[in-house]
N, C-alpha and C positions, 0 to 999 in steps of 0.2 A: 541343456547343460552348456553352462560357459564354457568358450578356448581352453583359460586357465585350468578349468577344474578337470578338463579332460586330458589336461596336458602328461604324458608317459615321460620325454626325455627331451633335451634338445640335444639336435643335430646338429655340425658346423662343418661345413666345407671352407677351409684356409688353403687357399693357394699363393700364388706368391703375389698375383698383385691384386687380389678379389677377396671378399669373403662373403660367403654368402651360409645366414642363421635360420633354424626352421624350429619353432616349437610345434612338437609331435608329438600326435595321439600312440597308442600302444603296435596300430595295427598301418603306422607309417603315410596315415593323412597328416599332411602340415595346416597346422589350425593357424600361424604365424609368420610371416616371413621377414628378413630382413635381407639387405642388401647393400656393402659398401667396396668400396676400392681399398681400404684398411688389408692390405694381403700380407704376408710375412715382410718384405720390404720396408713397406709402411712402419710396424708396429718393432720392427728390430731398431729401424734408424729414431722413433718418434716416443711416444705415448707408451708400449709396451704392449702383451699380448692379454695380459689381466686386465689391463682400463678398457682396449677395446670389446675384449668379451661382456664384460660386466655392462658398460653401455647399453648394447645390444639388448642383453639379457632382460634390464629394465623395462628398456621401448617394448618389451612383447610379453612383463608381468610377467617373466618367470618367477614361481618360488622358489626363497631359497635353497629348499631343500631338493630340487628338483637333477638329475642328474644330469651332464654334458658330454657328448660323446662326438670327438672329431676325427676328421681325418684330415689330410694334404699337408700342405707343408710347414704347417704350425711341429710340426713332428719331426720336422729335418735341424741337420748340424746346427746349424744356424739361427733355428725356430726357436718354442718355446723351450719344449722339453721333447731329447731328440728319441724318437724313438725307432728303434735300432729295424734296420731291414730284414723281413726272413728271405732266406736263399730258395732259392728252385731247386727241386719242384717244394710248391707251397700251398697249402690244401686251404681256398677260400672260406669254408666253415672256420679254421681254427685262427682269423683275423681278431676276432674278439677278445679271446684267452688268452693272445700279447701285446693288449693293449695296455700303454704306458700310464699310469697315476702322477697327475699333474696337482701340485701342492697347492691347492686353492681352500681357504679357509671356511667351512662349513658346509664346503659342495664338492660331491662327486665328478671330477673332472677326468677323462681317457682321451689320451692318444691312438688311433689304433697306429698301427705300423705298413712303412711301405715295403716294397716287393725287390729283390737284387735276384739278375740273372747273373751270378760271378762265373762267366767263363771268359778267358783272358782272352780269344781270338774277338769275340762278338761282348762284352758288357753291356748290361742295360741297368736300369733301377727306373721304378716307378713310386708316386705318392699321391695316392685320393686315385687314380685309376683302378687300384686292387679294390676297393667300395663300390666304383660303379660294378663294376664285375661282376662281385658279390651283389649286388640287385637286381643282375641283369638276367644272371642266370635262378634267382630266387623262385621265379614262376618254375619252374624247371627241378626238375630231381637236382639237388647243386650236388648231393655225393656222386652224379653217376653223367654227369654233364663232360661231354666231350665236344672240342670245336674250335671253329678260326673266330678269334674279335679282332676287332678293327676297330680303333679309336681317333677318332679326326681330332688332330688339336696344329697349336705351333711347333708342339713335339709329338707327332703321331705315334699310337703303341698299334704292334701287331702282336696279339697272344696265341699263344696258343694253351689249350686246359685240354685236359685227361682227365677222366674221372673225379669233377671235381677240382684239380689241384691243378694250377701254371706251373706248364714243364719250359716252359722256354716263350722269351717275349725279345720286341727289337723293337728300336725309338727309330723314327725317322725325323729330320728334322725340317719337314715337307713347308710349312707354317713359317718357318725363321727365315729359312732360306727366300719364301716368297719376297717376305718383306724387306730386305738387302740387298736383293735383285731388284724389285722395283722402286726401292727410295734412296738405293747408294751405287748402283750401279750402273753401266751406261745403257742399259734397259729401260732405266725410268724413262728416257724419250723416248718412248717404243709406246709406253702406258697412257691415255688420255686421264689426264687425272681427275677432271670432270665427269669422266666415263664412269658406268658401274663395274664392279670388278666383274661382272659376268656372271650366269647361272648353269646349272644342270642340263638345261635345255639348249643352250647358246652351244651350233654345229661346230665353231671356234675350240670350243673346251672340250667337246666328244671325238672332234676330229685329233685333237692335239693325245688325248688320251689315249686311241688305236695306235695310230700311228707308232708311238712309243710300243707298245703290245706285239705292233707285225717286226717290230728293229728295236731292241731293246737302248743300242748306244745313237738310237734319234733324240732321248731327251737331254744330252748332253749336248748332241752334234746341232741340233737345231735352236738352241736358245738364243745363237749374235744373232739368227737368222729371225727371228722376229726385225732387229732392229735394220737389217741390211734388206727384207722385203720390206720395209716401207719405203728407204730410201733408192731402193728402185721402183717400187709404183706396184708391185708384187699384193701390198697388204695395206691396209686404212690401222690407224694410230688405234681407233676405237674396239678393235678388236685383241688389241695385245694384250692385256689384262687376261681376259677369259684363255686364249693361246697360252701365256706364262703358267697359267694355273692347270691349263690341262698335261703342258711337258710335267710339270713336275709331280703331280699326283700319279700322269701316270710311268713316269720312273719309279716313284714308290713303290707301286701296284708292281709293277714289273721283279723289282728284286725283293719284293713280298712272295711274289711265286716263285721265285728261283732259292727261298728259303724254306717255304711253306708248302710250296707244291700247290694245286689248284689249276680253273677254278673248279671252286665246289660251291658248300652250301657257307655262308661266313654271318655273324651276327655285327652288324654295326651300331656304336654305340655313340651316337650324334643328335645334333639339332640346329635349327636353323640354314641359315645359307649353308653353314661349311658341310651341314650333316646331309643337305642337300645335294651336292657335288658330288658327294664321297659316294653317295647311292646310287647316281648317274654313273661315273664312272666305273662301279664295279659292275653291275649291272652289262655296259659298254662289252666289259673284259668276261663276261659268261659266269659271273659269281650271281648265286641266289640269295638274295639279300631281307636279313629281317633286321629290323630297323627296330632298336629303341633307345627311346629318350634317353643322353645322357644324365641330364636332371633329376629325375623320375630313377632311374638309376643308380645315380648317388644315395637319394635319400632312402629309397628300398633298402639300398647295402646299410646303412646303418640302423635302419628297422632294426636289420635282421642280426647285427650284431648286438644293437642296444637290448632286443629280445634273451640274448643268451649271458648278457652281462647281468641285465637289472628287471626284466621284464617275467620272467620263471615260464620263457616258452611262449612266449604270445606271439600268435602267428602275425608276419608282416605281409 
């Protein structure tokens, strides 16, 4: 059987500066992939959200009649068509049932919706994180899933779910902050820019990680001090990379438990380098770490909605 003929729905992750297309089977194998830098940014200031969908669509023979189901930021104010946040607590089953109908001529097109913690002391809102979620916990009883996630990005999410539903989540903005400190700040001489930014393994980034663990206000108090131990002969330039990344993960980590409590048992939702770090360090910090693929996760989550939208129960 052909890709095409087997194809159930396509999936679309739109964030803001990515997008990334999968035509899927019913049971959430990607028979297709696509991949461009086209993210909300792109397609607001350029082309549009219709021409670059449509593109895509072609390059992977979709039918027409085939349906489309997104998430991330094609959904925000400013996206395609905005579709509205549910509040906490918000039960990951019922992502499907408020997904938004996008006015595309002969084809089923959905938004699903992101996720708003509205409490005025602490706010958060997330968009395409509630999907992986929804995948993550998919192997898993999702009515009856309780637990700490943890999301590596440039705006890391800390979750927490209860039975099924986010009772309460926090953005850290662990990823932004790296890169302002080491490309606008007087840290960057601290950073060998030829160097790699460091791994999981490198004793720089686990040492930087405790440390922060045993004195919570060391990753604040120590950060001039990368650049003031080189210039007394304390520290080599090559290792301030992996150092910068360990204070600040693990300050995260730090006032992750001073919200969340731990450590305990937490699910991480990564991949690659950054998913690599995140696992070393929690690990570091006494957390039991199960690890899955953000990816793999995404597209699970809209299996598992596209299942309850257009599919009549097909397991993903």
């Amino acid at each position: 059987m052909s890709a095409v003929a087997e194809a159930a729905f396509v999936g679309v992750d739109w964030g803001t500066s990515s997008f990334r297309l999968w035509l899927m089977a019913a049971d959430g194998r990607p028979l297709a992939t696509r991949r461009s830098e086209e993210g909300m940014q792109h397609c607001a200031a350029g082309p549009g959200f219709p021409v670059v969908l449509q593109k895509h669509l072609a390059a992977v023979e979709a039918p027409a009649d085939l349906p489309v189901l997104i998430c991330g930021m094609a959904g925000a104010r400013q996206g395609w068509v905005e579709a509205a946040y549910l509040p906490t607590p918000a039960a990951l089953a019922e992502l499907a049932g408020q997904a938004i109908a996008v006015p595309v001529e002969g084809r089923d097109v959905r938004i699903l919706p992101g996720i708003a913690h509205a409490v005025e002391q602490a706010p958060s809102v997330m968009r395409g994180e509630e999907t992986q979620l929804l995948g993550a916990i998919a192997g898993a009883d999702a009515a009856r899933f309780s637990g700490l996630v943890c999301l590596p990005g440039t705006h890391c999410k800390w979750v927490q779910i209860e039975a099924g539903q986010i009772v309460a989540f926090s953005t850290f903005m662990t990823g932004e902050l790296y890169a302002l400190l080491a490309q606008q700040s007087i840290l960057r001489h601290a950073l060998d820019p030829e160097a790699p930014a460091g791994s999981g393994e490198d004793p720089g980034f686990r040492n930087a990680v405790t440390a922060v663990q045993a004195d919570p206000t060391a990753g604040w108090a120590r950060l001039f001090g990368l650049r003031a131990g080189q210039l007394l002969g304390f520290a080599q330039q090559a290792e301030g990379a992996a150092r910068l990344s360990g204070l600040l993960v693990g300050a995260e980590i730090a006032s992750a438990r001073a919200l969340y409590g731990g450590p305990g048992d937490i699910t991480l939702l990564g991949s690659g380098r950054l998913g690599e770090l995140y696992t070393t360090a929690l690990a570091e910090c006494g957390y039991r770490v199960r690890s899955v693929d953000a990816e793999v996760a995404v597209r699970q989550g809209l299996a598992q909605a596209a299942a309850q939208l257009w599919l009549k129960g097909a397991s993903a």
